[in-house]
N, CA, C and O atoms as a GROMACS GRO file, in nm:
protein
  596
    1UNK      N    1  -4.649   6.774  18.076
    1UNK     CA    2  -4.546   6.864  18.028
    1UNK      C    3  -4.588   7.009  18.052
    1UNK      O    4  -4.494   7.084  18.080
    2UNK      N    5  -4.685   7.051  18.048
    2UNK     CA    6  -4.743   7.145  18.021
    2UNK      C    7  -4.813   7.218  18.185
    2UNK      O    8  -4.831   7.333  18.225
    3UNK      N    9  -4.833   7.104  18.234
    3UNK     CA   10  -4.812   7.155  18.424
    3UNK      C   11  -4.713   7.151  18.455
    3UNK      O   12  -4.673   7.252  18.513
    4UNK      N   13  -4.639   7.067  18.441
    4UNK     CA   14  -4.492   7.123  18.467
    4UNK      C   15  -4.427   7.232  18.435
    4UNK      O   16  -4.384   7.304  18.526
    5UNK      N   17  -4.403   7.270  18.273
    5UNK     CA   18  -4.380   7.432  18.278
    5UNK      C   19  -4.451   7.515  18.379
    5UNK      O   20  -4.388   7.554  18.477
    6UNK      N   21  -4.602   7.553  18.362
    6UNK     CA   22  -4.674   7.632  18.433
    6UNK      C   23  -4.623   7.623  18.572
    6UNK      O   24  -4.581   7.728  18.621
    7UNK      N   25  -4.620   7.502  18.653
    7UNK     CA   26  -4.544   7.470  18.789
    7UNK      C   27  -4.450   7.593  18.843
    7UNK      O   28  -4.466   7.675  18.932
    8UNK      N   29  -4.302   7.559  18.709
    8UNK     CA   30  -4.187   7.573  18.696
    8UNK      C   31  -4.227   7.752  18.728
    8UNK      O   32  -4.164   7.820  18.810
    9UNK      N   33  -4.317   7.791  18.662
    9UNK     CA   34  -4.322   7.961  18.621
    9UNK      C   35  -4.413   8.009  18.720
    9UNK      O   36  -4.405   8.132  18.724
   10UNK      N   37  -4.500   7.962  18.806
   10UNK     CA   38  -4.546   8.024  18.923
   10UNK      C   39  -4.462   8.003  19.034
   10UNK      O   40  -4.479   8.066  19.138
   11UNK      N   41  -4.357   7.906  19.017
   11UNK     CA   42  -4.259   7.913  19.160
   11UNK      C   43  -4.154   8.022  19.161
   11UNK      O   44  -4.098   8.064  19.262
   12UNK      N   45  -4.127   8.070  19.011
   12UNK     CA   46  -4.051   8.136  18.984
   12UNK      C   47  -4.125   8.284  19.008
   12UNK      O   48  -4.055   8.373  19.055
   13UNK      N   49  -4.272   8.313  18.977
   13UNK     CA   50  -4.337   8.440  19.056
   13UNK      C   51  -4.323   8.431  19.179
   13UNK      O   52  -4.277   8.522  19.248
   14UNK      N   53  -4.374   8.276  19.240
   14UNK     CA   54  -4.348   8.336  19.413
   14UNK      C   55  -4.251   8.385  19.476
   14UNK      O   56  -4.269   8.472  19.561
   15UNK      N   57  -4.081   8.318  19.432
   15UNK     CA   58  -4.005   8.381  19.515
   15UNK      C   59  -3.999   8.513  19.456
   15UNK      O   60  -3.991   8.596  19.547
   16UNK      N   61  -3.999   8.575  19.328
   16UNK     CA   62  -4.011   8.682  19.336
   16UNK      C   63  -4.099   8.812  19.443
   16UNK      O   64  -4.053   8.905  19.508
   17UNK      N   65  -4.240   8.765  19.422
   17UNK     CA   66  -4.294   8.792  19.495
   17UNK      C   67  -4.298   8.802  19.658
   17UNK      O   68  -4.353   8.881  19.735
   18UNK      N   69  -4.218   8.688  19.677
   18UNK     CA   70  -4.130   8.700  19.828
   18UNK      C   71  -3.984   8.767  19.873
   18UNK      O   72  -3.933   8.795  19.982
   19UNK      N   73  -3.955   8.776  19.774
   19UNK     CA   74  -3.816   8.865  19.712
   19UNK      C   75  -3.864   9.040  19.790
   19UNK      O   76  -3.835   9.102  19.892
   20UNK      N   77  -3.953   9.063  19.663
   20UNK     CA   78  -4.002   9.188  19.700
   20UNK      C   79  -4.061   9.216  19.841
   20UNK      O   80  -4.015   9.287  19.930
   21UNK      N   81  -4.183   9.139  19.839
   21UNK     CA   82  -4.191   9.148  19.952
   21UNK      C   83  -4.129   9.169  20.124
   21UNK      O   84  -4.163   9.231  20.225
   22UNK      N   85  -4.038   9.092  20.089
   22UNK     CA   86  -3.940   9.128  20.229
   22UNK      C   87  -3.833   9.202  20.218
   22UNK      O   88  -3.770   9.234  20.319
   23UNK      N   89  -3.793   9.248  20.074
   23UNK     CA   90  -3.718   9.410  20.091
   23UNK      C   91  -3.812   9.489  20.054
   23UNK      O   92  -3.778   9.562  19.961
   24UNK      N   93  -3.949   9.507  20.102
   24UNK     CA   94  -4.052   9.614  20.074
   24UNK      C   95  -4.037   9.652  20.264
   24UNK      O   96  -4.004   9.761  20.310
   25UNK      N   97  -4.070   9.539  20.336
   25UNK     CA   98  -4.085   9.499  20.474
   25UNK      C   99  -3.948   9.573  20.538
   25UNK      O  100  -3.941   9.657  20.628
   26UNK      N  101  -3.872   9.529  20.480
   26UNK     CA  102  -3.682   9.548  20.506
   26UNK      C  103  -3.698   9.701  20.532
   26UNK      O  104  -3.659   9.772  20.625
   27UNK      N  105  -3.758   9.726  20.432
   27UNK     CA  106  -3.697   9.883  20.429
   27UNK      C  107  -3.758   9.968  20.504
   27UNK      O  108  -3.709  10.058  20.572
   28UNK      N  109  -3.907   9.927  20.488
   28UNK     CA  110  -3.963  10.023  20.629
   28UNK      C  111  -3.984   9.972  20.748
   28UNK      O  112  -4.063  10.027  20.826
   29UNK      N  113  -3.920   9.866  20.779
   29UNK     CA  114  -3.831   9.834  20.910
   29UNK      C  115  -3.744   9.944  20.925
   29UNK      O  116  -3.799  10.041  20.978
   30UNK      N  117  -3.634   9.958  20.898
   30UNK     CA  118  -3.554  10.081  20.888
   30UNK      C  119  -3.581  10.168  20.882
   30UNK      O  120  -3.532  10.244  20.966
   31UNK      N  121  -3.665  10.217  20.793
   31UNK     CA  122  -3.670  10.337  20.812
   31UNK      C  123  -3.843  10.424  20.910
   31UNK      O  124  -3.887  10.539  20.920
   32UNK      N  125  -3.875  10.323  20.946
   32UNK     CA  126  -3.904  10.359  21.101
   32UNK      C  127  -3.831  10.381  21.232
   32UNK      O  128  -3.848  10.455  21.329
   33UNK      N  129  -3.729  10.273  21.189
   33UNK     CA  130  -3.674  10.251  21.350
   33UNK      C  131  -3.600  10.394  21.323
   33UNK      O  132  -3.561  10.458  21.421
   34UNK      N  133  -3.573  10.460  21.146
   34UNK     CA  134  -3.488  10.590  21.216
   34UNK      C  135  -3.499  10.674  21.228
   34UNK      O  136  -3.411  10.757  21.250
   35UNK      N  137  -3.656  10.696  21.217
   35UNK     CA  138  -3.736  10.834  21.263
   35UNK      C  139  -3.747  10.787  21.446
   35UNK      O  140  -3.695  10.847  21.540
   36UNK      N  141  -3.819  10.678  21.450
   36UNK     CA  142  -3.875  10.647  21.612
   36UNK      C  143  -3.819  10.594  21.703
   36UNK      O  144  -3.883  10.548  21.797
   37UNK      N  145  -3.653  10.588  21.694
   37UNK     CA  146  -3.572  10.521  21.798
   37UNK      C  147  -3.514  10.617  21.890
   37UNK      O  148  -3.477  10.568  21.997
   38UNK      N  149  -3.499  10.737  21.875
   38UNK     CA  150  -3.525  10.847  21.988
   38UNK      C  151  -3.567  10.928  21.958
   38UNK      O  152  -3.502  10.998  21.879
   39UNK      N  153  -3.711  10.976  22.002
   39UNK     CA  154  -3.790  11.093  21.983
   39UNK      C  155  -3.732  11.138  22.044
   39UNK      O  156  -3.666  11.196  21.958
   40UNK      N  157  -3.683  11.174  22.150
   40UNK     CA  158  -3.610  11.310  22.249
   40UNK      C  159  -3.503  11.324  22.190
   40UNK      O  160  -3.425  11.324  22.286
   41UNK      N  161  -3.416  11.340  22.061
   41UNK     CA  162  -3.306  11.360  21.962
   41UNK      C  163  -3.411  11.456  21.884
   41UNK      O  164  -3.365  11.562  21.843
   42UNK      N  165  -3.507  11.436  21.868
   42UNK     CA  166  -3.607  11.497  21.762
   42UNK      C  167  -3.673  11.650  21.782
   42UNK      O  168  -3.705  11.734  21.698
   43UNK      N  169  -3.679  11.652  21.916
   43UNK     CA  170  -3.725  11.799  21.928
   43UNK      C  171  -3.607  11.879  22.004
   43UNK      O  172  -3.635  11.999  22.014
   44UNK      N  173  -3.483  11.844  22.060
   44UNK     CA  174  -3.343  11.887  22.052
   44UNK      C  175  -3.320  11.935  21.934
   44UNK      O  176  -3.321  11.865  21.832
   45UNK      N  177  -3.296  12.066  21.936
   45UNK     CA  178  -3.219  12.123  21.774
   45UNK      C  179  -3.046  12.102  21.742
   45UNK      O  180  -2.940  12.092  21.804
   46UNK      N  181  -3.084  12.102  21.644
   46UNK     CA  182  -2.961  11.947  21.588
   46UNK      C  183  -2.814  12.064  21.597
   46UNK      O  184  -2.698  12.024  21.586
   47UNK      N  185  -2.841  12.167  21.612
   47UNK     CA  186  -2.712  12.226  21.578
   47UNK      C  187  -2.632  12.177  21.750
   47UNK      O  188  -2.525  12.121  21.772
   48UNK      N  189  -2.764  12.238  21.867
   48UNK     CA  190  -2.663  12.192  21.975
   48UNK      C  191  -2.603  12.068  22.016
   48UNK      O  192  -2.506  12.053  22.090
   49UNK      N  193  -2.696  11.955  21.938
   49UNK     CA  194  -2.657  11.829  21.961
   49UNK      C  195  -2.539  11.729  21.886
   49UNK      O  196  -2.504  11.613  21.908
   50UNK      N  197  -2.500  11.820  21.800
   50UNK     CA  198  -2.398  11.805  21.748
   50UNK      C  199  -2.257  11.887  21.761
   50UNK      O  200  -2.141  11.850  21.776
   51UNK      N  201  -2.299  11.973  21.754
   51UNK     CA  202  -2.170  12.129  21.819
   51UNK      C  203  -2.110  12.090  21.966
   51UNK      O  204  -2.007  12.139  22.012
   52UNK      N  205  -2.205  11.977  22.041
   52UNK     CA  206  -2.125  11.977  22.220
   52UNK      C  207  -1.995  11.921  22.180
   52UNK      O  208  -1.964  11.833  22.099
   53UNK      N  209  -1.924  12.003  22.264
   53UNK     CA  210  -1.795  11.930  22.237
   53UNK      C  211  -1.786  11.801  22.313
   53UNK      O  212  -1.688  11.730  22.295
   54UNK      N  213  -1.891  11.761  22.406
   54UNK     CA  214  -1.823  11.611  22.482
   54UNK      C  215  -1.886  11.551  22.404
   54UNK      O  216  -1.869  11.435  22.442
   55UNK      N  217  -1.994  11.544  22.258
   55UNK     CA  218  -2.049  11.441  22.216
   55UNK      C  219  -1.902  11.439  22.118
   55UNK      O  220  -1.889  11.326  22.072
   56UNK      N  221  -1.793  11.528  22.076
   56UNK     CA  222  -1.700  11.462  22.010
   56UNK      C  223  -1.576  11.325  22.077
   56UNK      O  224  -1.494  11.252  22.021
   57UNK      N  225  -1.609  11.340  22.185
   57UNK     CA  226  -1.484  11.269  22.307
   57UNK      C  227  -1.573  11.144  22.248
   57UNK      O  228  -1.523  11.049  22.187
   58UNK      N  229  -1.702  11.158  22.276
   58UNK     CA  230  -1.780  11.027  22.318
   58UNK      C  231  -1.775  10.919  22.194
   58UNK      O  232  -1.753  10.798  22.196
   59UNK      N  233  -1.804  11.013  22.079
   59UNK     CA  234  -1.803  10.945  21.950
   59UNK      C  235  -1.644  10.888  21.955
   59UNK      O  236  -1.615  10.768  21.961
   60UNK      N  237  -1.555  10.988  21.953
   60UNK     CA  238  -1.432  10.876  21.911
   60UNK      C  239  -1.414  10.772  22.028
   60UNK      O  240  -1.370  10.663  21.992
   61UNK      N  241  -1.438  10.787  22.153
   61UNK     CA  242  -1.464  10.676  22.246
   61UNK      C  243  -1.516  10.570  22.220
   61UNK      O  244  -1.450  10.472  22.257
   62UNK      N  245  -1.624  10.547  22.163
   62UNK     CA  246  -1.715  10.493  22.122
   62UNK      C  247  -1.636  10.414  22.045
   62UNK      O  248  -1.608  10.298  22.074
   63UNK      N  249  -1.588  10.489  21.917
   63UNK     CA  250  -1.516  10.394  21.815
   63UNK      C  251  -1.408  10.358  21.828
   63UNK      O  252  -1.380  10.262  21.757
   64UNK      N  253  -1.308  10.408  21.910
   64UNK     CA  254  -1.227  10.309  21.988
   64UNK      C  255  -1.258  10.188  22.042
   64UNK      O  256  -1.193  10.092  22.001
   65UNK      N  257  -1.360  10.167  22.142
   65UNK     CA  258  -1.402  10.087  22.170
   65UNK      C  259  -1.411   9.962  22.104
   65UNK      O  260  -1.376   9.850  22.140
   66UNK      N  261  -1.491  10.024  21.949
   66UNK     CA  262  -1.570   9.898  21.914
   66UNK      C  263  -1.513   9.861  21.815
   66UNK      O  264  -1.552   9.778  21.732
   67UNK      N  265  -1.388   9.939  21.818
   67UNK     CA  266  -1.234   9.887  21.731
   67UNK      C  267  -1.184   9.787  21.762
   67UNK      O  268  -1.165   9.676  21.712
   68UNK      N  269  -1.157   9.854  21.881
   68UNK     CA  270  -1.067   9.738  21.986
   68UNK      C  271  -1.120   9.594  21.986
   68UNK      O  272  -1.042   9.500  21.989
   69UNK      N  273  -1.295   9.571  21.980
   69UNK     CA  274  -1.385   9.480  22.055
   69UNK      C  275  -1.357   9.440  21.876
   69UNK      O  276  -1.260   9.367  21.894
   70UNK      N  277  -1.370   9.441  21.768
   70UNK     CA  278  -1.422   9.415  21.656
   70UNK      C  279  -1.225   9.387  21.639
   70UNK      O  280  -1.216   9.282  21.702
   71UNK      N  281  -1.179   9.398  21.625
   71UNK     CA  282  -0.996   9.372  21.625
   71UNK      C  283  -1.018   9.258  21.712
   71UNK      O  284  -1.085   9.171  21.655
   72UNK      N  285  -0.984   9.227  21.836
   72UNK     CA  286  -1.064   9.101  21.968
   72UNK      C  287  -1.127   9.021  21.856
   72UNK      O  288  -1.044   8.956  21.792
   73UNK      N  289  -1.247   9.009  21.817
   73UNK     CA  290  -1.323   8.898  21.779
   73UNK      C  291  -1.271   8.848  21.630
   73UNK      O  292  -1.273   8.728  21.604
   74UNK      N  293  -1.226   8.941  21.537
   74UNK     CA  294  -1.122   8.928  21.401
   74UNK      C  295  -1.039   8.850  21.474
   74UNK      O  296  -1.066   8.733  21.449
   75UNK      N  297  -0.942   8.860  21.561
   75UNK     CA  298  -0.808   8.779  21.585
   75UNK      C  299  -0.854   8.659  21.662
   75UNK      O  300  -0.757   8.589  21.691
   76UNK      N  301  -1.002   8.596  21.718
   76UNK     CA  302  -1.017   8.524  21.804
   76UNK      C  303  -1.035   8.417  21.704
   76UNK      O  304  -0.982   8.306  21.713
   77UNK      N  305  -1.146   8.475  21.568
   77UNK     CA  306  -1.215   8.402  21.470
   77UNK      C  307  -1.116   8.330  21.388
   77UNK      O  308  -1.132   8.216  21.343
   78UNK      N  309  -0.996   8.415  21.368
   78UNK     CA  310  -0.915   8.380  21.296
   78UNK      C  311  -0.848   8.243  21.372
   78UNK      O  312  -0.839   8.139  21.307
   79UNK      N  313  -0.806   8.247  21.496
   79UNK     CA  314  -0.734   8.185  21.571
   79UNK      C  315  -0.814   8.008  21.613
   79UNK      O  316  -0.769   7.903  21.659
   80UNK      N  317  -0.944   8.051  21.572
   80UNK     CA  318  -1.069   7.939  21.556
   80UNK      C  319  -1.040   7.834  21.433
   80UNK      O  320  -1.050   7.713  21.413
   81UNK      N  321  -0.991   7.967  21.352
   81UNK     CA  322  -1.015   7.888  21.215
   81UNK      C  323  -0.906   7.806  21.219
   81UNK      O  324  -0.934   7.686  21.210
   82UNK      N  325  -0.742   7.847  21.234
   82UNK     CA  326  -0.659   7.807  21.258
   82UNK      C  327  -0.638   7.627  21.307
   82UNK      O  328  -0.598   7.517  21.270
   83UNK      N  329  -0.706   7.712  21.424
   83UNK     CA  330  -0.705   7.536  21.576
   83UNK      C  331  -0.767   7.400  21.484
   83UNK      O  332  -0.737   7.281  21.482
   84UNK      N  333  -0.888   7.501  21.398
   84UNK     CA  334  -0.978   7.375  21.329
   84UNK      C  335  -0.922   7.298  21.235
   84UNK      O  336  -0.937   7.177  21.223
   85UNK      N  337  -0.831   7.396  21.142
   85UNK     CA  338  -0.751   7.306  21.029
   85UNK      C  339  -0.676   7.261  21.087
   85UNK      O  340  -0.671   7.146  21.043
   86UNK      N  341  -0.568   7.276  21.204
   86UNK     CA  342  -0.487   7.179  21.238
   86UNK      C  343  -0.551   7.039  21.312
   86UNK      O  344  -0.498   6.929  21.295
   87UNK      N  345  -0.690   7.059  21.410
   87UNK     CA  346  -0.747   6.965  21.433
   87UNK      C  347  -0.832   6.866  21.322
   87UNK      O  348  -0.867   6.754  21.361
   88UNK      N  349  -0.856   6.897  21.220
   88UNK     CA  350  -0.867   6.845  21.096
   88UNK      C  351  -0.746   6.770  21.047
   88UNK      O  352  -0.749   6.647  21.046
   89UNK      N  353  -0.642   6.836  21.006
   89UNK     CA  354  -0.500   6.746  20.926
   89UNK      C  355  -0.480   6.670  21.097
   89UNK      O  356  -0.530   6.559  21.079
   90UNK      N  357  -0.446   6.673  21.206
   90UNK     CA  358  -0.433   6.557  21.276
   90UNK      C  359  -0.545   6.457  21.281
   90UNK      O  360  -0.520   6.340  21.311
   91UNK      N  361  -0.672   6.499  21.251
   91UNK     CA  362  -0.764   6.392  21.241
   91UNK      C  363  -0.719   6.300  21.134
   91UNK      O  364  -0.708   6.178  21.144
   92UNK      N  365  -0.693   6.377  21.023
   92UNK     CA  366  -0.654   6.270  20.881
   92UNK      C  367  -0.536   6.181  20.941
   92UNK      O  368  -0.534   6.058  20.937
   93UNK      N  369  -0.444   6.258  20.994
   93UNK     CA  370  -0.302   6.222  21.015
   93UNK      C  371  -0.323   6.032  21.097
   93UNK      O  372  -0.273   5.930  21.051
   94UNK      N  373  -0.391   6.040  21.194
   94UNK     CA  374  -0.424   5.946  21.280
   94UNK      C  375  -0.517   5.830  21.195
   94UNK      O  376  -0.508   5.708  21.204
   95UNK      N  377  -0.620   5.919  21.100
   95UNK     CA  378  -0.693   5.805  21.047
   95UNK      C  379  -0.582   5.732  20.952
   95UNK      O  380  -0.604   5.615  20.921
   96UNK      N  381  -0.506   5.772  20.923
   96UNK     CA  382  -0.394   5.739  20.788
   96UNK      C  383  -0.287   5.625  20.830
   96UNK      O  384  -0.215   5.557  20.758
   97UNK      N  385  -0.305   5.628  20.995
   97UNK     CA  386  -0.193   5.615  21.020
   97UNK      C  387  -0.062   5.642  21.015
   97UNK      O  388   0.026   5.558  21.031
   98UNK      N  389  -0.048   5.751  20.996
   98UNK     CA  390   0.122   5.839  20.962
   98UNK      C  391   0.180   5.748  20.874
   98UNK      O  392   0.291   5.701  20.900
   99UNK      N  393   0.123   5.720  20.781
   99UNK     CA  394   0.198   5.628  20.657
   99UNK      C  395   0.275   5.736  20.548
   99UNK      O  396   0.361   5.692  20.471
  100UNK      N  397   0.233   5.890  20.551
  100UNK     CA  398   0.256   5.936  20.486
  100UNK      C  399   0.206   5.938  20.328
  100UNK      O  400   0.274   5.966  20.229
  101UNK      N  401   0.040   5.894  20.334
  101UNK     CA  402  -0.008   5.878  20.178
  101UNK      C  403  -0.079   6.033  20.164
  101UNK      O  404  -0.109   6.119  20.247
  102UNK      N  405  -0.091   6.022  19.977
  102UNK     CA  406  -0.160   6.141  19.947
  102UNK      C  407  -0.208   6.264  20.023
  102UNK      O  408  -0.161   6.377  20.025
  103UNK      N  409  -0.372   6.182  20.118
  103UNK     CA  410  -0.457   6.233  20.171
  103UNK      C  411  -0.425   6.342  20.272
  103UNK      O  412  -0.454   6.460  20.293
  104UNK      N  413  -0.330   6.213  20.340
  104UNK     CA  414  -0.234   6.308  20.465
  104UNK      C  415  -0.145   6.440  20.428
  104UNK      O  416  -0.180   6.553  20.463
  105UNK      N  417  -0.071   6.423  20.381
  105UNK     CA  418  -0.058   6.537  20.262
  105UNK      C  419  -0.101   6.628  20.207
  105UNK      O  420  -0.049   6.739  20.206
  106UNK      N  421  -0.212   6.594  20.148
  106UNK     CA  422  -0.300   6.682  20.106
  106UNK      C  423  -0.369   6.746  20.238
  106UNK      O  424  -0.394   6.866  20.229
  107UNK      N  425  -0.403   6.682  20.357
  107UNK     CA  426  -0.496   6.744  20.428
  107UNK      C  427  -0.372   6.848  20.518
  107UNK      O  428  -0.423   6.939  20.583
  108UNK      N  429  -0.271   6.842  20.521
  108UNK     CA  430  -0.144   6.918  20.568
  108UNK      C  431  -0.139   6.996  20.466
  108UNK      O  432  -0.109   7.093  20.534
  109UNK      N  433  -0.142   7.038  20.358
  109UNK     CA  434  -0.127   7.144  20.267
  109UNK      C  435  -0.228   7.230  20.282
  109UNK      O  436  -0.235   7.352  20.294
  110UNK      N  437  -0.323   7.122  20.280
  110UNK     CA  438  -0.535   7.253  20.331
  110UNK      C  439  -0.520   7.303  20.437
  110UNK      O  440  -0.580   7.408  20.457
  111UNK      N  441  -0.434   7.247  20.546
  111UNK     CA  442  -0.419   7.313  20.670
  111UNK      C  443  -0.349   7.427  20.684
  111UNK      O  444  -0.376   7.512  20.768
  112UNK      N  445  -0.246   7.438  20.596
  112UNK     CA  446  -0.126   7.525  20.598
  112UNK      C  447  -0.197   7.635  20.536
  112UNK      O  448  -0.212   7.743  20.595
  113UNK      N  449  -0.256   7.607  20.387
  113UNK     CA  450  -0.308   7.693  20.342
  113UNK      C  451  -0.476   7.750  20.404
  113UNK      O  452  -0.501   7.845  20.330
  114UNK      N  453  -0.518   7.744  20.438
  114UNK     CA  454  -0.608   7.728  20.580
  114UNK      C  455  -0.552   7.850  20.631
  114UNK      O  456  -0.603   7.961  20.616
  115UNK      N  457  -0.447   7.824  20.692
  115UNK     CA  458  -0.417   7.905  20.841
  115UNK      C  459  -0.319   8.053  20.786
  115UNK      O  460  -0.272   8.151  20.844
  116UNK      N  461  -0.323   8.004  20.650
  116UNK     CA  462  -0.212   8.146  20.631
  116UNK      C  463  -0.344   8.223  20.540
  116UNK      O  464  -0.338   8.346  20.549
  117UNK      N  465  -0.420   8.189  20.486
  117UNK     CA  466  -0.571   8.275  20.442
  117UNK      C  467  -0.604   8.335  20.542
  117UNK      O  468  -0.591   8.457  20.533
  118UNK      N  469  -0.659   8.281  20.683
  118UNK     CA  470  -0.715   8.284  20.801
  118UNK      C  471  -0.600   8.448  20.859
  118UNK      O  472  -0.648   8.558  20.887
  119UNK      N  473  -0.469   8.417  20.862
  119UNK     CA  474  -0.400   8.539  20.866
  119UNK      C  475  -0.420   8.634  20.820
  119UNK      O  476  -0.434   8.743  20.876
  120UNK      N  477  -0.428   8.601  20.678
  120UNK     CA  478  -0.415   8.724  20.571
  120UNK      C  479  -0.545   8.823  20.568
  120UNK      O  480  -0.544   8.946  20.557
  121UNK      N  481  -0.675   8.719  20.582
  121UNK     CA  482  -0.801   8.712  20.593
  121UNK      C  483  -0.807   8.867  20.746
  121UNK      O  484  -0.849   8.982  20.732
  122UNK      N  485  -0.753   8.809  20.862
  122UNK     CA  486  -0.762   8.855  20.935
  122UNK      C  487  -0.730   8.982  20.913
  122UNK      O  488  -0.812   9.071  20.934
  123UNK      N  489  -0.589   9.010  20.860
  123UNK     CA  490  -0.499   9.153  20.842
  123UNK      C  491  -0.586   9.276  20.762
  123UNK      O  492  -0.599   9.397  20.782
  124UNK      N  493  -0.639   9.184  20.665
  124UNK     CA  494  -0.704   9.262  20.594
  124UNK      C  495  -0.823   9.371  20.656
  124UNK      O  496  -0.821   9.494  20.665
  125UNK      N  497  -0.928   9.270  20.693
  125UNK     CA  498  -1.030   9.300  20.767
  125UNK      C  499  -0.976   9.385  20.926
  125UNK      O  500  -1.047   9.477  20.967
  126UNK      N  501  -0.895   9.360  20.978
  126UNK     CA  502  -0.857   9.424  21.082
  126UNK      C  503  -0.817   9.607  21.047
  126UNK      O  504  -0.839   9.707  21.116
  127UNK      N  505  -0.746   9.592  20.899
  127UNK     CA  506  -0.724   9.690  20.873
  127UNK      C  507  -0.841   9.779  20.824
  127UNK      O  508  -0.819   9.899  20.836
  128UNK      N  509  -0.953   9.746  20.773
  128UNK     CA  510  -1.010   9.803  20.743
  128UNK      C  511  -1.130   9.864  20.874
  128UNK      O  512  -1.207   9.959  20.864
  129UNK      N  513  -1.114   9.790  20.970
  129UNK     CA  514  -1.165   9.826  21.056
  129UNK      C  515  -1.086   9.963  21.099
  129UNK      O  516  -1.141  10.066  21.140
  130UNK      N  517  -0.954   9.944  21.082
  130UNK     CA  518  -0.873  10.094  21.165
  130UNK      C  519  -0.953  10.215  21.025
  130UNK      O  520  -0.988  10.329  21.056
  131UNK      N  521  -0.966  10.173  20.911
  131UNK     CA  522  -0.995  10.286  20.826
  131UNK      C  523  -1.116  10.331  20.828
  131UNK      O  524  -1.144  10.433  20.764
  132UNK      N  525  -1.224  10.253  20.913
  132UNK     CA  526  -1.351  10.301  20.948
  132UNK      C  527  -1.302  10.393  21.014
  132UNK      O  528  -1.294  10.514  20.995
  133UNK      N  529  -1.254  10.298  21.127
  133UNK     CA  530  -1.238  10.398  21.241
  133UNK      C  531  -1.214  10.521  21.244
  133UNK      O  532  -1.265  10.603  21.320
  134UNK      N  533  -1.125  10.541  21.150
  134UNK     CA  534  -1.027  10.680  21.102
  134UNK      C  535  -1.166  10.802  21.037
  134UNK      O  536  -1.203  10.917  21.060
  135UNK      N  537  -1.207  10.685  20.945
  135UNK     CA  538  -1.313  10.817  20.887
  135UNK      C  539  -1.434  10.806  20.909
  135UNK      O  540  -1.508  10.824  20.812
  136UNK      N  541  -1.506  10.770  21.060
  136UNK     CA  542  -1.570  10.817  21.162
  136UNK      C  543  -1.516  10.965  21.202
  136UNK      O  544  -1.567  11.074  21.176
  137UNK      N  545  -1.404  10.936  21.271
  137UNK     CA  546  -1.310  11.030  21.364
  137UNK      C  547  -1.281  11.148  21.244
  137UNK      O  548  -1.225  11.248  21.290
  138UNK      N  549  -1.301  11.151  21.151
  138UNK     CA  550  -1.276  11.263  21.062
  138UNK      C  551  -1.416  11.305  20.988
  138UNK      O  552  -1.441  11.407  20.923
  139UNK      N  553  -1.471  11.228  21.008
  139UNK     CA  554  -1.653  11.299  21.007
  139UNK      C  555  -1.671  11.379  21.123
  139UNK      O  556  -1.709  11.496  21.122
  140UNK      N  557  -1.648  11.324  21.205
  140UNK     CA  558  -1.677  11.387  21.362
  140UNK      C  559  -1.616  11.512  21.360
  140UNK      O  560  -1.676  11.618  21.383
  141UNK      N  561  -1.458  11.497  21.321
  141UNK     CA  562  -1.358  11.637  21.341
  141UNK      C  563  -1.495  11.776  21.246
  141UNK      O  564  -1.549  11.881  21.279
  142UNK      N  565  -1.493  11.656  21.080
  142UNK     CA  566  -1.545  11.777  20.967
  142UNK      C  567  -1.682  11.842  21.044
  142UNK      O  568  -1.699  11.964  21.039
  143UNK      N  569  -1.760  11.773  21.100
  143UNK     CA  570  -1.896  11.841  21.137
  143UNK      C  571  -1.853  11.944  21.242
  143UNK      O  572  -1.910  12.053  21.245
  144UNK      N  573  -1.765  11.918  21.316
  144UNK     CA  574  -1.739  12.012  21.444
  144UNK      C  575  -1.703  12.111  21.442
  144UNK      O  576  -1.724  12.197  21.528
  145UNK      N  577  -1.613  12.125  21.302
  145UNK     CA  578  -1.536  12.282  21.279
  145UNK      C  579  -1.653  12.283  21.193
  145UNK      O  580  -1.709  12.386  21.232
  146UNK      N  581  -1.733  12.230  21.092
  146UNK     CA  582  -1.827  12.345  21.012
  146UNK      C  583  -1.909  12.424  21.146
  146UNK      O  584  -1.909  12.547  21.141
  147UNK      N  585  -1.972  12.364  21.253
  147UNK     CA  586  -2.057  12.446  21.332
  147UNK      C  587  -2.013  12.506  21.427
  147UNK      O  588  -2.098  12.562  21.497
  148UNK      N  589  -1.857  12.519  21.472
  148UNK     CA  590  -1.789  12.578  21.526
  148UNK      C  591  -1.757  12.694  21.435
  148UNK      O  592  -1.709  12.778  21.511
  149UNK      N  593  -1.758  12.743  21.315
  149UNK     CA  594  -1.778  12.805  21.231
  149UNK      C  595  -1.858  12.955  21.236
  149UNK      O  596  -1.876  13.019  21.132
   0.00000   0.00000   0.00000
C-alpha cells in the first residue's frame, strides 16, 4: 500500500519535472533562434530597415500569399472531412444493407452533421485568417507613417 502511494507520487514529480523541463528547453529554443536567425538584420539600423518602402509591398505580399495558401488548405481540409463522412455513412449504408435501420440513420445524420460543422468550421477559421491578414497590413501601414514621421 504504502509503495504504491510513494510510486503514485514520484510519477507525479517526474512528469512534472518533465513538464518543466521542456518548457524551460521550449523557451530558449526560441528565444535563441530570435536573436541568431539573422545576424545581418542585427547590425542594419532598424529605422532603415523598416522605413524602406519596398519592405511595405513585400510584407503585404507576403501575407497575401499565405492567405491565399492558408484559405487553399482550410477549404481542401474541410472538403477531406466532408468526402470522409459521406464515405463513412455509405460504408454503414452497404453494411446495413439499405434496410433502412437505426444505425444507417444514425450514421446519415453524423454525416450531415459532419459536413455542415466541417463548413461552418471552415468559414470561421477562413475568416479569421482575412482578420490576421488585415491587422498585419495595418501594423505595417502604423510603423510606416510613425517613421515616415
Amino acid at each position: 500500500m504504502k509503495l504504491n502511494y510513494l510510486t503514485k507520487r514520484l510519477s507525479t514529480v517526474g512528469r512534472w519535472i518533465a513538464t518543466i523541463l521542456f518548457c524551460v528547453s521550449a523557451i530558449a529554443f526560441v528565444w535563441q533562434g530570435a536573436f541568431f536567425s539573422n545576424t545581418a538584420a542585427m547590425a542594419d539600423p532598424a529605422v532603415n530597415l523598416i522605413a524602406s518602402s519596398n519592405l511595405d509591398n513585400q510584407v503585404k505580399g507576403k501575407t497575401n500569399e499565405d492567405a491565399g495558401r492558408a484559405k487553399n488548405f482550410i477549404r481542401d481540409t474541410a472538403d477531406k472531412v466532408e468526402q470522409t463522412a459521406k464515405t463513412n455513412a455509405k460504408r454503414v449504408e452497404q453494411a446495413t444493407d439499405d434496410n433502412g435501420s437505426f444505425v444507417e440513420r444514425k450514421a446519415k445524420r453524423d454525416a450531415a452533421r459532419i459536413e455542415k460543422r466541417a463548413e461552418e468550421d471552415a468559414a470561421r477559421t477562413q475568416k479569421a485568417v482575412d482578420n490576421t491578414k488585415n491587422a498585419v497590413e495595418s501594423a505595417v501601414d502604423s510603423i510606416k507613417d510613425a517613421f515616415s514621421k
